[in-house]
ChimeraX commands (.cxc) that place a marker at each C-alpha (Angstrom):
marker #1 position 6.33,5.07,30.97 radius 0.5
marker #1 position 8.23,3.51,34.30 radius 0.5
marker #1 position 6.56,0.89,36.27 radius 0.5
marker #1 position 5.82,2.46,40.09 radius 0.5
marker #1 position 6.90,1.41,42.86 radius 0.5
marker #1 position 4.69,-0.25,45.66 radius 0.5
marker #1 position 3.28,2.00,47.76 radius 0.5
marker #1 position 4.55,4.76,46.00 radius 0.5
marker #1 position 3.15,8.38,46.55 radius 0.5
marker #1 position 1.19,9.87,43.78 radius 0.5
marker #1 position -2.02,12.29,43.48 radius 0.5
marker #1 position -5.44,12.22,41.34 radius 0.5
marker #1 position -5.66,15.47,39.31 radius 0.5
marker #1 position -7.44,16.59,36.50 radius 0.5
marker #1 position -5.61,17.73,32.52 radius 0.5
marker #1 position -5.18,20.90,31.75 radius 0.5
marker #1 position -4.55,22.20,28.32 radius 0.5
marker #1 position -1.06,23.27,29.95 radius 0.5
marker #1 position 0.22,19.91,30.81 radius 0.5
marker #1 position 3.49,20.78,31.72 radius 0.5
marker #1 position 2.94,23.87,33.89 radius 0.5
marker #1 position 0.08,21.18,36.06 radius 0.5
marker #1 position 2.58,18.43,36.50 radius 0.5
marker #1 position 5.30,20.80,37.36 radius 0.5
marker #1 position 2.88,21.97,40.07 radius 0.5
marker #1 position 1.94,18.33,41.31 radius 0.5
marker #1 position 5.53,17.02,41.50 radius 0.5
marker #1 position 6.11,20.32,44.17 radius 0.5
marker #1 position 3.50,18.08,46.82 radius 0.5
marker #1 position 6.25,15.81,46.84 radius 0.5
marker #1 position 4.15,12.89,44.55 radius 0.5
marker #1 position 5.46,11.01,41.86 radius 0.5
marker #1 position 2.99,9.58,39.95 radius 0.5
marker #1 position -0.25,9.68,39.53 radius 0.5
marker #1 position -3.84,9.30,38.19 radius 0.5
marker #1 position -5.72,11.53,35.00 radius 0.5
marker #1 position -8.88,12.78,35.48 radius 0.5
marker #1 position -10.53,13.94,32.54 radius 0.5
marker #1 position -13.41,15.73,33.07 radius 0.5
marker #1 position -16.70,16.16,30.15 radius 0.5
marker #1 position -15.10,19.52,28.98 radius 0.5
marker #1 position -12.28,18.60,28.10 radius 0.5
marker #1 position -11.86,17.95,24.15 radius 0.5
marker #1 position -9.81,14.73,23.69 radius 0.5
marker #1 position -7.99,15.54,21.00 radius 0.5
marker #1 position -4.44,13.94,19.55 radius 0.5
marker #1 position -3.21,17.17,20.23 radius 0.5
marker #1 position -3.88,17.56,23.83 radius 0.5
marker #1 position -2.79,13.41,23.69 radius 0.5
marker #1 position 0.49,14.18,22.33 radius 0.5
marker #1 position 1.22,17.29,24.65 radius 0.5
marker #1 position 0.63,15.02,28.03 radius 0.5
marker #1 position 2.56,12.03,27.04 radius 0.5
marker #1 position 5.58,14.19,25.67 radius 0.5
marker #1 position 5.51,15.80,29.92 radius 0.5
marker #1 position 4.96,12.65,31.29 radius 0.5
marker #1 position 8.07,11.90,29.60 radius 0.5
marker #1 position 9.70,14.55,30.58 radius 0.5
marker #1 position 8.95,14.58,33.77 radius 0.5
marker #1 position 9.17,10.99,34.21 radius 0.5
marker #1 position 5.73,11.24,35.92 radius 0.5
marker #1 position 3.85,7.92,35.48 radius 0.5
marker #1 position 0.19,7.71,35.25 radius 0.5
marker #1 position -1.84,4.34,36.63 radius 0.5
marker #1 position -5.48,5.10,35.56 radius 0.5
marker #1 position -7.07,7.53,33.42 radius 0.5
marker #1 position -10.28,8.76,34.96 radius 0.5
marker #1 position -13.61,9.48,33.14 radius 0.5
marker #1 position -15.99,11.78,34.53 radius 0.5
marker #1 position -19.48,13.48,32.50 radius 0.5
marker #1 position -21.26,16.61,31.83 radius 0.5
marker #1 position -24.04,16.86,33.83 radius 0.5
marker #1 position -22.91,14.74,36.88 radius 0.5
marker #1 position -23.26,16.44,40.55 radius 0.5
marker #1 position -22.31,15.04,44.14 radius 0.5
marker #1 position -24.71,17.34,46.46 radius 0.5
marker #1 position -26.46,14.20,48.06 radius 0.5
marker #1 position -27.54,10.80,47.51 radius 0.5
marker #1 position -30.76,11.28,45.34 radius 0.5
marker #1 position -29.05,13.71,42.97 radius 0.5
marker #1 position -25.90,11.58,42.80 radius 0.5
marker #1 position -28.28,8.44,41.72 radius 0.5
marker #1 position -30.03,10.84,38.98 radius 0.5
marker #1 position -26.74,12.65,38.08 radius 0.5
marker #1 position -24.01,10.40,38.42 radius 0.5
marker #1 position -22.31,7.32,35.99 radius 0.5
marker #1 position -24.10,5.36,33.76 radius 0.5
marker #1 position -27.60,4.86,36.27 radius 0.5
marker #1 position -29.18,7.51,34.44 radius 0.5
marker #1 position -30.87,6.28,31.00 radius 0.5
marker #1 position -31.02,9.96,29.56 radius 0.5
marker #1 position -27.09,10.15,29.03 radius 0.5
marker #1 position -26.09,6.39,28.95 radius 0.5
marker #1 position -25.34,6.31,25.01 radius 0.5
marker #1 position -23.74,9.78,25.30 radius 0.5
marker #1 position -21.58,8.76,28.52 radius 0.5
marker #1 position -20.64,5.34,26.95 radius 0.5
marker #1 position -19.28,7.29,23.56 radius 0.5
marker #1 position -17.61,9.55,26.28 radius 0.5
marker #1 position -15.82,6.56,28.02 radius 0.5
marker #1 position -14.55,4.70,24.93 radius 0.5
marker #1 position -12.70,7.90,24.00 radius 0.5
marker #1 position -11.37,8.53,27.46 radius 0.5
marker #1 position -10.07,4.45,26.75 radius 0.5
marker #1 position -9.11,5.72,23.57 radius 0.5
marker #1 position -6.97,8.68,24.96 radius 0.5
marker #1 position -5.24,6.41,27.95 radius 0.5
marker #1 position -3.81,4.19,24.89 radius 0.5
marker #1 position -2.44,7.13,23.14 radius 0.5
marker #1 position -0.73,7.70,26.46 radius 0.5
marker #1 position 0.29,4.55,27.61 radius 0.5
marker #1 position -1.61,4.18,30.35 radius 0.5
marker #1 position -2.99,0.59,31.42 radius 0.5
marker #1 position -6.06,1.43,33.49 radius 0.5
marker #1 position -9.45,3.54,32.59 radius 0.5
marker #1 position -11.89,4.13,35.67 radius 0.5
marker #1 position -15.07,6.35,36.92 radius 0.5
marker #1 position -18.32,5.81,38.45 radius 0.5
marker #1 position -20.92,3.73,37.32 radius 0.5
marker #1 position -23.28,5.11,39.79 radius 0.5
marker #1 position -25.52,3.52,42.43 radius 0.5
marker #1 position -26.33,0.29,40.74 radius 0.5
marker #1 position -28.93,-0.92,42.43 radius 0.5
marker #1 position -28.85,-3.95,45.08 radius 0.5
marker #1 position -31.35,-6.10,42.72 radius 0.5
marker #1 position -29.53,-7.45,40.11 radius 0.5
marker #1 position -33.04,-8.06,38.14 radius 0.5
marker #1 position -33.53,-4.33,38.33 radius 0.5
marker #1 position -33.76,-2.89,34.46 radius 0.5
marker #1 position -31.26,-0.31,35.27 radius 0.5
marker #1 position -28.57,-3.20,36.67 radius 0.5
marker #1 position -29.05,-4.96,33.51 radius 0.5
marker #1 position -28.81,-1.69,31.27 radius 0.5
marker #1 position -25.31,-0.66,33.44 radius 0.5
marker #1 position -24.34,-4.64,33.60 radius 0.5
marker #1 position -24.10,-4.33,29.77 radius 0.5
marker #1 position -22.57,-0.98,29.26 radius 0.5
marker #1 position -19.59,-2.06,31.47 radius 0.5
marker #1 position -19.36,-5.11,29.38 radius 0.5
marker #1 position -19.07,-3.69,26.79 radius 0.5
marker #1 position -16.55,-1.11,28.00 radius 0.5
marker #1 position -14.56,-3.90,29.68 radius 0.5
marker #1 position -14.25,-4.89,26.14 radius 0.5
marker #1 position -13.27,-1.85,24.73 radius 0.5
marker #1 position -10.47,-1.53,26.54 radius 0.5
marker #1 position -9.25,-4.65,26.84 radius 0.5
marker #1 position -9.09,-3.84,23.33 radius 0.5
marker #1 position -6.43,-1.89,24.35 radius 0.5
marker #1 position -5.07,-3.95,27.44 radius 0.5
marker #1 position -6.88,-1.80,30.09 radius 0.5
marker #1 position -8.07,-2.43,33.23 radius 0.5
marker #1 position -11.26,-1.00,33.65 radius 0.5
marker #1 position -11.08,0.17,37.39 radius 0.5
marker #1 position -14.77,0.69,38.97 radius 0.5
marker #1 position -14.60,2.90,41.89 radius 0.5
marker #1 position -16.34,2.12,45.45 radius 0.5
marker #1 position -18.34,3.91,47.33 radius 0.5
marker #1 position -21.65,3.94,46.17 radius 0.5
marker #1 position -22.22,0.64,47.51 radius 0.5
marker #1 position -21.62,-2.10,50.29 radius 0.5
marker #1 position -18.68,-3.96,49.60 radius 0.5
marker #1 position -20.38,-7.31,49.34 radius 0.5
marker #1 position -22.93,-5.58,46.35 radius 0.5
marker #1 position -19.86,-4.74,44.55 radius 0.5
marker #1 position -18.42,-7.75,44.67 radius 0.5
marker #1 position -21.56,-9.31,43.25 radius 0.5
marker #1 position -22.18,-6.40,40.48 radius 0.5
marker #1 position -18.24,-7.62,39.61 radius 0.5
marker #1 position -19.09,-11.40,39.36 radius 0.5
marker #1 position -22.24,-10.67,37.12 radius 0.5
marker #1 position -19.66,-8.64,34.63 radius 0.5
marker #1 position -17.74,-11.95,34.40 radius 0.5
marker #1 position -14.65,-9.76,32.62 radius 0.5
marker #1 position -11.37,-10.30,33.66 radius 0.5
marker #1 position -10.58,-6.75,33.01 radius 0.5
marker #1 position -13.11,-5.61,35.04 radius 0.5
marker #1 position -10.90,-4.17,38.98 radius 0.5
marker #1 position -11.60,-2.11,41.57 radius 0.5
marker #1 position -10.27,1.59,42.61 radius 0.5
marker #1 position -10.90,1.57,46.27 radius 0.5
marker #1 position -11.33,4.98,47.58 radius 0.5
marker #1 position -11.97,4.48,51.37 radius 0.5
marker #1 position -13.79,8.13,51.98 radius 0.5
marker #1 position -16.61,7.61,49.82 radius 0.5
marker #1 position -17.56,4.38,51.85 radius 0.5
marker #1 position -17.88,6.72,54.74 radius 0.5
marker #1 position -19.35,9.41,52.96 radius 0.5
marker #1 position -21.96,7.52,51.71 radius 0.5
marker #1 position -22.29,5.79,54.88 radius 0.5
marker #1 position -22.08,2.24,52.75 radius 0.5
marker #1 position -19.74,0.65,55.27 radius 0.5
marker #1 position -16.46,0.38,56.99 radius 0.5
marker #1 position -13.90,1.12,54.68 radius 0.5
marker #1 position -11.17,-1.21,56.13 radius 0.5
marker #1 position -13.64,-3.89,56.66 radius 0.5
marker #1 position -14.72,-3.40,52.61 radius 0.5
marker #1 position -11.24,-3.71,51.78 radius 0.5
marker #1 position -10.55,-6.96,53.27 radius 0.5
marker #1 position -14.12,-8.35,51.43 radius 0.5
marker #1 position -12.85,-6.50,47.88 radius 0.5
marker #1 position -9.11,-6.63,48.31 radius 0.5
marker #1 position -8.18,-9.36,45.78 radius 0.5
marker #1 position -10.34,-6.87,43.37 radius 0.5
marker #1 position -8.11,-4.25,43.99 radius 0.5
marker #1 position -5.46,-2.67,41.46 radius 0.5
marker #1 position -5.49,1.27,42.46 radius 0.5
marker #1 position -6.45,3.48,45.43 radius 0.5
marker #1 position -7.34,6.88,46.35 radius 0.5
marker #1 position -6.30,8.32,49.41 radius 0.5
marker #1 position -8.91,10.23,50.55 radius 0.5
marker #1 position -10.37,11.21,54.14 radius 0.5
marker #1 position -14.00,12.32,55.00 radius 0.5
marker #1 position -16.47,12.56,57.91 radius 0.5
marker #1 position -19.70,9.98,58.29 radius 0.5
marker #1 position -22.85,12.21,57.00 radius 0.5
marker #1 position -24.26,13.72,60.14 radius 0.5
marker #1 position -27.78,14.80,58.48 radius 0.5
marker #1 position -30.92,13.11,57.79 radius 0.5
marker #1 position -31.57,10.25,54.77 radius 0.5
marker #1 position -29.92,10.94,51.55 radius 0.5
marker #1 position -26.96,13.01,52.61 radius 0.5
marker #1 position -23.35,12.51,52.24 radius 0.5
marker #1 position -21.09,12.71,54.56 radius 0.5
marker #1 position -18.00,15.53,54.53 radius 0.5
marker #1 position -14.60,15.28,52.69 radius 0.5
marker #1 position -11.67,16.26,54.59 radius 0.5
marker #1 position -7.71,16.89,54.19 radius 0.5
marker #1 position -6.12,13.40,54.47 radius 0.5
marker #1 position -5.50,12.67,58.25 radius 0.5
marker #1 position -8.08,14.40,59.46 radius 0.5
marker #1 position -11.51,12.76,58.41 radius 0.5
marker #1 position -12.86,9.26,60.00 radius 0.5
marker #1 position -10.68,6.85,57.90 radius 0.5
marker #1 position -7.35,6.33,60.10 radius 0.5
marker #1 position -4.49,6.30,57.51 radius 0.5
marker #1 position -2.22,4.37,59.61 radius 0.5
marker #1 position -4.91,1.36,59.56 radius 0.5
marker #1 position -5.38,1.89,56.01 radius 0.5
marker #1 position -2.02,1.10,55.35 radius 0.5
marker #1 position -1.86,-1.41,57.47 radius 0.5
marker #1 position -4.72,-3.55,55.40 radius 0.5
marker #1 position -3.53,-2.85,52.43 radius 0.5
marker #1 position 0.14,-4.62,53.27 radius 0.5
marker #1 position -1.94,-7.32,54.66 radius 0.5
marker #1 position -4.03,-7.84,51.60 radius 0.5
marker #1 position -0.84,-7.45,49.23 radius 0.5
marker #1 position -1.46,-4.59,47.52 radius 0.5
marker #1 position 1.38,-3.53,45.23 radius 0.5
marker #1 position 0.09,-0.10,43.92 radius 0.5
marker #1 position 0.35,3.27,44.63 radius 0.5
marker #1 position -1.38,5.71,46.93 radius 0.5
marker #1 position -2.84,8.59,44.84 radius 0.5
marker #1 position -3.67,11.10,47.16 radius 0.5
marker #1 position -7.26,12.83,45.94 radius 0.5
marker #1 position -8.60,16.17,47.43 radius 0.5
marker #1 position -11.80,17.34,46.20 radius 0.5
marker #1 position -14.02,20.56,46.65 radius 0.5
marker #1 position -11.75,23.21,46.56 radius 0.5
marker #1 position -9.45,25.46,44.71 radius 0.5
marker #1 position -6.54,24.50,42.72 radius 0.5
marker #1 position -4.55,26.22,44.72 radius 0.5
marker #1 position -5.74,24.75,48.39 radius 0.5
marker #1 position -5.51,21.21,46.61 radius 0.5
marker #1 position -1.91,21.66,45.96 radius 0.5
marker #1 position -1.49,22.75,49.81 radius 0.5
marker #1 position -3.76,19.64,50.61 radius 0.5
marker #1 position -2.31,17.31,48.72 radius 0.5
marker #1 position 1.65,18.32,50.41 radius 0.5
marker #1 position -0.32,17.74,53.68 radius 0.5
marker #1 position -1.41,14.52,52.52 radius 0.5
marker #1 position 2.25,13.48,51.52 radius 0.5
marker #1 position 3.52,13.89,55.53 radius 0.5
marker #1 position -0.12,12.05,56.67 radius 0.5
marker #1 position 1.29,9.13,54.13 radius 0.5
marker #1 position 4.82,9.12,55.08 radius 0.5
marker #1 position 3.93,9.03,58.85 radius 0.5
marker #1 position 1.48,6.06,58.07 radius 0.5
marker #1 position 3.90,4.29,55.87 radius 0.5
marker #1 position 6.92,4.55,58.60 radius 0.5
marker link #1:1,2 radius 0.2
marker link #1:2,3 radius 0.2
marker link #1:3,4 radius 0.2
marker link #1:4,5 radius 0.2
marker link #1:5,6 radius 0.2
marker link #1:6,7 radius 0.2
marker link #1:7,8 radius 0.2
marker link #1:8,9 radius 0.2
marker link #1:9,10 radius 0.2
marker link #1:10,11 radius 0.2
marker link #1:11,12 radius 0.2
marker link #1:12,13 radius 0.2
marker link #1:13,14 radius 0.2
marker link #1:14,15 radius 0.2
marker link #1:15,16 radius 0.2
marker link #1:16,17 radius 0.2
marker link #1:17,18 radius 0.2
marker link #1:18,19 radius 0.2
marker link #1:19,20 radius 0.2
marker link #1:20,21 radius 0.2
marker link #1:21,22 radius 0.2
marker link #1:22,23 radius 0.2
marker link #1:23,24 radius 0.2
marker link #1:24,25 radius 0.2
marker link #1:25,26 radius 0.2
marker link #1:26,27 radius 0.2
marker link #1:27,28 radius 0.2
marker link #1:28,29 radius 0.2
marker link #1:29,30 radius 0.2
marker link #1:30,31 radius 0.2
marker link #1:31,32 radius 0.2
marker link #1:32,33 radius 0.2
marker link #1:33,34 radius 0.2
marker link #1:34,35 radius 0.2
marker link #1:35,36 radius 0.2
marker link #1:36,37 radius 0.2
marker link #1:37,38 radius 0.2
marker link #1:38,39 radius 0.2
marker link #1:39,40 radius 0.2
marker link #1:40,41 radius 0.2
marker link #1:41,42 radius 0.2
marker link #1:42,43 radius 0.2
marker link #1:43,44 radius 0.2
marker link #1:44,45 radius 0.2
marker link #1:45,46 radius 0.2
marker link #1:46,47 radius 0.2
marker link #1:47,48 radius 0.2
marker link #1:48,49 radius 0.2
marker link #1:49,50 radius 0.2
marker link #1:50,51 radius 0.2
marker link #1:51,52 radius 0.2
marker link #1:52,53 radius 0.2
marker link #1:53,54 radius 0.2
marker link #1:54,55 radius 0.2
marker link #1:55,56 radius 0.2
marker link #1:56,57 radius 0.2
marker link #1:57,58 radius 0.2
marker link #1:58,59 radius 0.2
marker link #1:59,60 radius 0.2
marker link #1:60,61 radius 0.2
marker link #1:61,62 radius 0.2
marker link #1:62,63 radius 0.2
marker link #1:63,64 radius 0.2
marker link #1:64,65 radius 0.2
marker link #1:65,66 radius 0.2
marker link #1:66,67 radius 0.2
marker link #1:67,68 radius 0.2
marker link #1:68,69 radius 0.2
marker link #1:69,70 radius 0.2
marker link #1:70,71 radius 0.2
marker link #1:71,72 radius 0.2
marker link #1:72,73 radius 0.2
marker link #1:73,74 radius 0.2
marker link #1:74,75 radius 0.2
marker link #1:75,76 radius 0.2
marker link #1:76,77 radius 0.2
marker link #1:77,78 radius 0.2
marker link #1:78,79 radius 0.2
marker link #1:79,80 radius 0.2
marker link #1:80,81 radius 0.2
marker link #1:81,82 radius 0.2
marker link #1:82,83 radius 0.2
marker link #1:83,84 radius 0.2
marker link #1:84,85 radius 0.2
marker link #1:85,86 radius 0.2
marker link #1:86,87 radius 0.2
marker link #1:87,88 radius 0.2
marker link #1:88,89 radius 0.2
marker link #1:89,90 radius 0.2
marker link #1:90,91 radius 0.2
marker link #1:91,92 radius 0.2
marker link #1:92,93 radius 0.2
marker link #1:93,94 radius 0.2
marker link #1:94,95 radius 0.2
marker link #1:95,96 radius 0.2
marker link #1:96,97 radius 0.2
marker link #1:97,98 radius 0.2
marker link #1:98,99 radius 0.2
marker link #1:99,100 radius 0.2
marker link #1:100,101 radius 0.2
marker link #1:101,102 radius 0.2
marker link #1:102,103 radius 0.2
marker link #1:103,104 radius 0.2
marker link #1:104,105 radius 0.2
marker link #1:105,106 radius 0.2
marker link #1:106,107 radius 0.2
marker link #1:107,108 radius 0.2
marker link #1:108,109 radius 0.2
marker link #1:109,110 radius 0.2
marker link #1:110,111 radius 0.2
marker link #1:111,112 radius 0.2
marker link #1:112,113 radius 0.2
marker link #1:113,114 radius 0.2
marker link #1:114,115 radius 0.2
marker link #1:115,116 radius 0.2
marker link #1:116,117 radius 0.2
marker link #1:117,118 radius 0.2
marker link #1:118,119 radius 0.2
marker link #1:119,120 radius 0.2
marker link #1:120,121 radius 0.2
marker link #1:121,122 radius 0.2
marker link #1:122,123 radius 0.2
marker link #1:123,124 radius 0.2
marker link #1:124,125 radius 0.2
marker link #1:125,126 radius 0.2
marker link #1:126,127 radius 0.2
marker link #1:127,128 radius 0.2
marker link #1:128,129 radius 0.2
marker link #1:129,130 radius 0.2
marker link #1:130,131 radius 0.2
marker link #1:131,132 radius 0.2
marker link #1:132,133 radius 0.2
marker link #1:133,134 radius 0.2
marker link #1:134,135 radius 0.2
marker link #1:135,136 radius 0.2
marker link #1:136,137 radius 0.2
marker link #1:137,138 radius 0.2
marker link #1:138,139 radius 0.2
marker link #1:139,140 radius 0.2
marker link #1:140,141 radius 0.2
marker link #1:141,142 radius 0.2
marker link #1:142,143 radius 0.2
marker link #1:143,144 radius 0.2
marker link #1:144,145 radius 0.2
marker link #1:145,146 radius 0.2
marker link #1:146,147 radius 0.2
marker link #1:147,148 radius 0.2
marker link #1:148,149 radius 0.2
marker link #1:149,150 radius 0.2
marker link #1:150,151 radius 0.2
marker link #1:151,152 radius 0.2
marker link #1:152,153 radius 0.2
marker link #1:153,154 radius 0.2
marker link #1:154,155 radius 0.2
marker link #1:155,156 radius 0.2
marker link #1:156,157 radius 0.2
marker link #1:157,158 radius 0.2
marker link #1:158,159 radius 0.2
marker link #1:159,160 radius 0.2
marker link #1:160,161 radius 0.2
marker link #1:161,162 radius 0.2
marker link #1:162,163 radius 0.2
marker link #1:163,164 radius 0.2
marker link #1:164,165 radius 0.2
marker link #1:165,166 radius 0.2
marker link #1:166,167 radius 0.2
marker link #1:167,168 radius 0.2
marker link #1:168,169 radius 0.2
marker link #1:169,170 radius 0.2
marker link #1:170,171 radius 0.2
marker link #1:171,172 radius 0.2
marker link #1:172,173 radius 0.2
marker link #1:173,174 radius 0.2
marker link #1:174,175 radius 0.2
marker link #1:175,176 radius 0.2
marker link #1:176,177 radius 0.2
marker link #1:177,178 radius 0.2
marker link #1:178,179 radius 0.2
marker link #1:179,180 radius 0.2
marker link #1:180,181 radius 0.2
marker link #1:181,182 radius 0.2
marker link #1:182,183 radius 0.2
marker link #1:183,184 radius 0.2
marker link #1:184,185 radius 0.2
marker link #1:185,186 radius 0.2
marker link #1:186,187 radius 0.2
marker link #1:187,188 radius 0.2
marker link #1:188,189 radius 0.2
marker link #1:189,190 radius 0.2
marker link #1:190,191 radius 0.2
marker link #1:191,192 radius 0.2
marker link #1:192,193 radius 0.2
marker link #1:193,194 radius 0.2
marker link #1:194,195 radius 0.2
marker link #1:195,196 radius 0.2
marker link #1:196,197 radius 0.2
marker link #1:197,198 radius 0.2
marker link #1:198,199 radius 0.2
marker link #1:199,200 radius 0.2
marker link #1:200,201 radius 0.2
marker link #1:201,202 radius 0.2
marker link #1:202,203 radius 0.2
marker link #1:203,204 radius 0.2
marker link #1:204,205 radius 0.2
marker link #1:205,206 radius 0.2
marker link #1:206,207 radius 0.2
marker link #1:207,208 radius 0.2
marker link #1:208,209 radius 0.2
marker link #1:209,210 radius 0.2
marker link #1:210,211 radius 0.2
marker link #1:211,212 radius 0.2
marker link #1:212,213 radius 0.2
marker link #1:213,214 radius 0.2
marker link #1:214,215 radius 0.2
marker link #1:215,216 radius 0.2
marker link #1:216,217 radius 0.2
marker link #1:217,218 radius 0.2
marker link #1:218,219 radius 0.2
marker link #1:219,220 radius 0.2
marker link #1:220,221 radius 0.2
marker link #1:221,222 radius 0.2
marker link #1:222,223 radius 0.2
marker link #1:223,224 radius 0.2
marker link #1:224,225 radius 0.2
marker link #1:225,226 radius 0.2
marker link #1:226,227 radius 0.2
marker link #1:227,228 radius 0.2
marker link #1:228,229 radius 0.2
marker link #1:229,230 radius 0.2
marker link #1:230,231 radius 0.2
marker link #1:231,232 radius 0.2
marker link #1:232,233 radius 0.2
marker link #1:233,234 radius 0.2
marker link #1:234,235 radius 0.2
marker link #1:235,236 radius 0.2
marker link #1:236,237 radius 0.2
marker link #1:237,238 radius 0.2
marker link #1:238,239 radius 0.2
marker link #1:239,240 radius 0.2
marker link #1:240,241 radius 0.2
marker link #1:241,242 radius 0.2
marker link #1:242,243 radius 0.2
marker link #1:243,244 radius 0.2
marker link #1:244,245 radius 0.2
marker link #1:245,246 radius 0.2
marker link #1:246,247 radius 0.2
marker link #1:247,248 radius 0.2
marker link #1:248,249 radius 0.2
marker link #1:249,250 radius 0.2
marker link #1:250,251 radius 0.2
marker link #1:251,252 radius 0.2
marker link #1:252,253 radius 0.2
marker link #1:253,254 radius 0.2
marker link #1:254,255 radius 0.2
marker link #1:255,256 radius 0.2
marker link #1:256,257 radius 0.2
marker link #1:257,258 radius 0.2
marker link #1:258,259 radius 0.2
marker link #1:259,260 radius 0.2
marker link #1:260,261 radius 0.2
marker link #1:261,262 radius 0.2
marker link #1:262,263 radius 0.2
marker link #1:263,264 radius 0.2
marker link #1:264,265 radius 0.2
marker link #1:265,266 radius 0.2
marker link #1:266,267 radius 0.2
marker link #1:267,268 radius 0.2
marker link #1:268,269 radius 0.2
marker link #1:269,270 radius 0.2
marker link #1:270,271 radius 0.2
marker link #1:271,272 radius 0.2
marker link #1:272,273 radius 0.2
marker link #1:273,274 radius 0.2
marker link #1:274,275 radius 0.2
marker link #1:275,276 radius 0.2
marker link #1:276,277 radius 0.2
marker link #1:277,278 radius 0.2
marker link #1:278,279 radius 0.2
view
């Protein structure tokens, strides 16, 4: 699998059983590269393995990170995100951390260098029974893929920038990065994305490109995901920090919340947001 360039355009999607016919479908947004989701339904077998890394190849489509995500998880505001969501919630942690060794597991067989998902909203206390419980399950994924020389990519969002950057320095893993996706700091209303990035940026080894709107209801909700260029995050000063940081990635565009179909059209629209930002 090719190294990509910096700055390079790609797009988070999730596998299909018909890998082929849903890169084909990606590369028409313009992207060229990319990051995996796989979702809990997906069975991650050495078939289904075998089939994406021979269209990868074909396609010469690389993939940076290999996403996990679990049955059972739902994003429709802040309380059921903290009893849905990552590895906060006791009553699936030994099922979720079987989950994420195979999603490891299944980046290897591909080639891919970099696992990630959501631990969930650790909380700010790091003497809290449930950061200890979460402090050792990424640990001990941390070591699992290293295992594999990953980078296990924690995504923001969920929490202030600073917390994060704690939560990271508790792990004390060198494997242990950050995927900084600058919507979900607004739509969790946890901070100023650009300002986050210059307190996480040495962290930093992916990024989604993703727009949203501050929540405008009461306590607890989210705020409102948007097409890229049209939600509260400002591309072009996005961009901009990321150059002055150093960041040498890509920018995987993500769209969210809506049809396969509109995502492809949303993702194309995110391409001309990027290229006008980049210019």
């Amino acid at each position: 699998m090719r190294a990509v360039h910096e700055m390079e355009l790609g797009a988070m999607f999730w596998a299909t059983t018909t890998p082929a016919e849903t890169l084909r479908a990606i590369k028409e947004t313009g992207v060229t590269c990319g990051q995996l989701g796989l979702d809990g339904g997906i069975e991650l077998s050495d078939e289904l393995a075998a089939g994406w890394k021979a269209a990868l190849a074909a396609e010469d489509f690389p993939i940076v990170t290999c996403f996990a995500a679990y049955n059972g998880e739902e994003y429709p505001d802040i309380p059921t995100v903290v009893d849905t969501v990552g590895f906060i919630p006791a009553r699936f942690r030994a099922e979720r951390m079987a989950r994420t060794r195979a999603v490891s597991d299944f980046a290897a067989k591909l080639g891919v260098g970099a696992i990630g998902l959501h631990i969930g909203c650790v909380p700010d206390s790091d003497t809290h029974p449930d950061y200890l419980a979460v402090l050792g399950m990424v640990r001990e994924i941390a070591d699992h893929a290293a295992g594999h020389g990953q980078i296990f990519a924690l995504e923001t969002g969920q929490e202030p920038a600073k917390e994060l950057r704690h939560f990271l320095a508790d792990v004390k893993r060198p494997n242990v990065r950050i995927n900084f996706d600058p919507a979900n700091m607004i739509l969790y209303g946890s901070g100023d994305p650009i300002e986050a990035l210059g307190v996480l940026g040495d962290l930093v080894v992916s990024v989604h490109a993703k727009d949203g709107l501050w929540p405008a209801g009461g306590p607890g909700s989210l705020g409102v995901e948007k097409v890229l260029g049209t939600g509260d995050v400002g591309m072009r000063r996005f961009v901009t920090k990321l150059r002055e940081i150093g960041y040498k990635g890509p920018l995987c565009i993500e769209r969210e919340g809506t049809t396969w179909e509109q995502k492809l059209i949303d993702i194309k629209a995110g391409v001309a947001e990027l290229k006008d930002a980049l210019a």
